[in-house]
C-alpha positions as CSV (number, residue, x, y, z in Angstrom):
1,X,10.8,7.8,-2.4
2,X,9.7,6.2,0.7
3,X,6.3,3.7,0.9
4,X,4.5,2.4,3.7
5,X,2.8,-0.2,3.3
6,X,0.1,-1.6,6.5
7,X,-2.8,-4.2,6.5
8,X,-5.8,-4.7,9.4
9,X,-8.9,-6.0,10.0
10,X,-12.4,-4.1,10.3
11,X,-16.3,-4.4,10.6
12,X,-17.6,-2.7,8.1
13,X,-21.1,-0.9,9.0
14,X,-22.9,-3.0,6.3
15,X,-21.5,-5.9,8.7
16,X,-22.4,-4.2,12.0
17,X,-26.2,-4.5,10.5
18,X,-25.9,-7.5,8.1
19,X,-23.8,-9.5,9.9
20,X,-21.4,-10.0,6.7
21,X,-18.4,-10.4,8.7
22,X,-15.0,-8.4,9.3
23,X,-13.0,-7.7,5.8
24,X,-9.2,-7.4,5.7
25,X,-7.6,-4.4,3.4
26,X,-3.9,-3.6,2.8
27,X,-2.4,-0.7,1.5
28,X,0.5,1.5,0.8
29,X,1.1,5.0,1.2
30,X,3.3,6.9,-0.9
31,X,5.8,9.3,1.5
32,X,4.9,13.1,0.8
33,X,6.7,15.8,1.2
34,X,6.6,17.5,4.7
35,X,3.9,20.3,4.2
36,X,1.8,16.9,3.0
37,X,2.1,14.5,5.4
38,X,-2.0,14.5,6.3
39,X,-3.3,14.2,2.9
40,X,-4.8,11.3,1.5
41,X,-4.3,11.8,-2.0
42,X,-1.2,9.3,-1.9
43,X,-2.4,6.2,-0.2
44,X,-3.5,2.8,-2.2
45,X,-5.3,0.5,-1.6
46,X,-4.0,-3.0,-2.7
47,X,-5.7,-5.8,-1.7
48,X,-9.5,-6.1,0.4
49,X,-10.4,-9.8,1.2
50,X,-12.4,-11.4,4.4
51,X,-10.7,-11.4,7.7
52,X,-10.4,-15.4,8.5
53,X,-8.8,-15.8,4.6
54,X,-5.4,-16.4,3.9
55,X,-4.0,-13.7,2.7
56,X,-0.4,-15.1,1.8
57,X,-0.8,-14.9,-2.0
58,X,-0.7,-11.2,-1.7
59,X,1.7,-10.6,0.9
60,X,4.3,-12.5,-1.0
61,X,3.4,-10.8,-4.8
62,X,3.7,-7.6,-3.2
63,X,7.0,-8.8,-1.0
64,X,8.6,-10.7,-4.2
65,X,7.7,-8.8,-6.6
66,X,6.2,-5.7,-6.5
67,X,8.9,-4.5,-3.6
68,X,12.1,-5.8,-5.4
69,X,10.9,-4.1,-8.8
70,X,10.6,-0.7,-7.4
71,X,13.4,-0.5,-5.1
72,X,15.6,-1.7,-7.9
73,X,15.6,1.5,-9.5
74,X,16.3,0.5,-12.9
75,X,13.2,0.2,-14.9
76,X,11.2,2.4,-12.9
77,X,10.2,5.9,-15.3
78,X,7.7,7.3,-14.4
79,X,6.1,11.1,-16.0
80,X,6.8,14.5,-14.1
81,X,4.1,16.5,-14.6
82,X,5.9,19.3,-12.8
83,X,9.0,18.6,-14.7
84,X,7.0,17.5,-17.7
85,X,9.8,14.5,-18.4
86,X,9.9,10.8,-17.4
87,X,12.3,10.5,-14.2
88,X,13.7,7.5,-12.8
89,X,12.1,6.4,-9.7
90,X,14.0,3.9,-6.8
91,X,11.8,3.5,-3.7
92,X,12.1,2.3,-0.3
93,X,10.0,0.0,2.2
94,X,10.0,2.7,5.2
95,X,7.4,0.9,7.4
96,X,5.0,-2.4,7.8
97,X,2.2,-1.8,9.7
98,X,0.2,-4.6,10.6
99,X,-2.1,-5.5,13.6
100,X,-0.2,-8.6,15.6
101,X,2.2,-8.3,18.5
């Protein structure tokens, strides 16, 4: 399986009116099949913080850890419902997204 994982900035409309300031989010998105590719029943977010925070901590458990563990393949089971059995999982960083140059 493929993931995609991106991260960005926005005003929220709370902020527009509040002036709370702009809030950062990252998330993944779990590659569908073909016929699926507009639903959002497969995307996650992972991590919400302010804009002008570091946001390192995350990047790097997701990067060192959370990354490596699922594209190793070997510990991954997860349930079928389709197949109703557990079935070994291996997935793949397709893209990063993010908003820099």
């Amino acid at each position: 399986m493929c993931i995609n994982e991106w991260s960005d900035d926005f005003e929220p409309h709370v902020s527009i009116m509040g002036n709370c300031g702009s809030l950062w989010v990252k998330c993944i998105m779990i590659k569908l099949p073909h016929d699926e590719l507009h639903s959002l029943s497969h995307i996650y977010s992972i991590a919400i913080g302010y804009k002008g925070s570091s946001h390192e901590a995350v990047e790097q458990k997701f990067a060192n850890k959370e990354l490596l563990d699922l594209s190793s393949g070997t510990e991954n089971w997860f349930y079928h419902g389709e197949l109703k059995a557990n079935v070994q999982v291996h997935m793949q960083l397709f893209t990063s997204l993010q908003d820099q140059p």
